[in-house]
N, C-alpha and C positions, 0 to 999 in steps of 0.2 A: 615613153609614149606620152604624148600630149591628152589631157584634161579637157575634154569640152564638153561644151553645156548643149544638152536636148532641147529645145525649145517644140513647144507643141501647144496648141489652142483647142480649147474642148468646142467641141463641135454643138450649141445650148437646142438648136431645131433637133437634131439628132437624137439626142440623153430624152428631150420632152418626147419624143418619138416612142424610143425605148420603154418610158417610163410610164407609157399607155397603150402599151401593145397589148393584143390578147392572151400573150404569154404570161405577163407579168401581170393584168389583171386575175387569169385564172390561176396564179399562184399566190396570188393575194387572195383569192377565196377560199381556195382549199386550206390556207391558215388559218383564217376567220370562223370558217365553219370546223376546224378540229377544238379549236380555241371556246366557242359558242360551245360546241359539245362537251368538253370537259367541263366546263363551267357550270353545269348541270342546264335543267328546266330552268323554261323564264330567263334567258337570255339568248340575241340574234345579231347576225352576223349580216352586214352589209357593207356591200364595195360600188364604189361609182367611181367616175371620170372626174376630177376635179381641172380646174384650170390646165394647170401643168402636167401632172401625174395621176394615175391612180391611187382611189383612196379606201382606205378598208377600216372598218368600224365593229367592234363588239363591247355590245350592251344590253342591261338588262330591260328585262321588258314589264316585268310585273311587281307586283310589292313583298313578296315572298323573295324575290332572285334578288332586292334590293336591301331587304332584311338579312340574306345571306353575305353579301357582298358588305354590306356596312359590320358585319358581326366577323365575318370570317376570310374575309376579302376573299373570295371564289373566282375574280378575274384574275388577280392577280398570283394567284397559285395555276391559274391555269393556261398562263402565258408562255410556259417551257412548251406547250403539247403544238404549238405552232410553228415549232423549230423543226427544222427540217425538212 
């Protein structure tokens, strides 16, 4: 049996499509905000439409959640709780 090569081009309008749909923005929130919520108080979860793709953001918002974050890193422990 003869070896041959697949050839295929990604379709870039398409993926950008994809990659702003309200599927995958509201998937990108519902991480944001489990991620904001683990993270305790005084940190917020925000997603917008960038250029290309959806873009989703958690951070802290006050000098207590950045006291925590700087002392215990709180975001970054609490980056597993948006898996899934």
């Amino acid at each position: 049996m003869a070896r041959g090569r697949i050839k295929w081009q990604l379709n870039k309008k398409g993926v950008a499509q994809l990659l702003r749909s309200p599927g995958v923005r509201a998937d990108l929130q519902k991480r944001a905000d489990r991620i904001a919520t683990a993270a305790g108080p005084g940190v917020d979860a925000r997603v917008w439409d960038g250029f290309d793709r959806t873009r989703a953001r958690v951070a802290t918002t006050t000098e207590e959640a950045d006291r925590n974050q700087a002392q215990y890193g709180t975001l970054s422990r609490a980056i597993d709780a948006g898996k899934g």
